[in-house]
N, C-alpha and C positions, 0 to 999 in steps of 0.2 A: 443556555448552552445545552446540546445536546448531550444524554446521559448512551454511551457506546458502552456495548456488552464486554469483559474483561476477556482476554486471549489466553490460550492454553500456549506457553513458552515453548517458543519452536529451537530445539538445539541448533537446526540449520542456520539461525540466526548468533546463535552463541558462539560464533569461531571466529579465525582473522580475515575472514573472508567478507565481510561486509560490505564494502566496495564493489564485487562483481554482484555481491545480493542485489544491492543499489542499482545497480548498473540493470540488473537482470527487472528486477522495476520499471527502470526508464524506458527500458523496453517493450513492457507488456504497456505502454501507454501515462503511466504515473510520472506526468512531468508539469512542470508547472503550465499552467495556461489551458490546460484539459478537464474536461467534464467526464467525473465515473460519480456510479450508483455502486453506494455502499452502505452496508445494516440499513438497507430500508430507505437509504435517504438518495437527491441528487447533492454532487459536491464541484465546487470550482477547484482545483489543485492550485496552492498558489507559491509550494515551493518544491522541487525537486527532491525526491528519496532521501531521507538522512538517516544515522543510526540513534537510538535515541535507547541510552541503556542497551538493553539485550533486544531492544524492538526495531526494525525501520518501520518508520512513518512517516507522515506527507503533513504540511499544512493546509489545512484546506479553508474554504466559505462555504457554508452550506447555502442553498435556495431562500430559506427562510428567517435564518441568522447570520448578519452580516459581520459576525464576530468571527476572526481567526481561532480555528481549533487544530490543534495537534491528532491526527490519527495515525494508532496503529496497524499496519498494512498485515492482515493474512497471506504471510508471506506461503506456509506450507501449501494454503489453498489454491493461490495465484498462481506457483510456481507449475503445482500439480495440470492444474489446468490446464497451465500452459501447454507443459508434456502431453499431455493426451491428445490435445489439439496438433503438435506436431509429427506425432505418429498416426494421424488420420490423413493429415495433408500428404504421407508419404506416400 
């Protein structure tokens, strides 16, 4: 099993808004059936954004382990990115 590096606890994650965090995942791509590169690795998505504790994350298959693992999504990072991307495209 892959050993992923622990997350610095995002507040924007800690509130009742989880659903549109979710949602706002789905969006940037994070849905099942999809292939992203994360910590370094490729991953198949094999379920859609959930909230998991104070974290969202994805179930995924990696390339090289055919075993389902739970990751946590950088969501601050994701989201960040997002934003910058959509004030360039403006």
């Amino acid at each position: 099993m892959t050993h992923l590096p622990p997350e610095i606890s995002d507040p924007a994650v800690n509130n009742p808004s989880h659903s549109s965090i979710c949602q706002r995942m789905m969006d940037l791509g994070y849905v099942a059936g999809n292939r992203v590169n994360l910590y370094g690795e490729h991953f198949q998505i094999v379920s859609d954004p959930f909230v998991d504790g104070n974290w969202v994350a994805v179930r995924v298959r990696s390339e090289n382990d055919p075993t389902i693992q739970t990751i946590r999504l950088p969501v601050r990072v994701l989201l960040g990115l997002a934003n910058l991307m959509s004030k360039h495209e403006s």
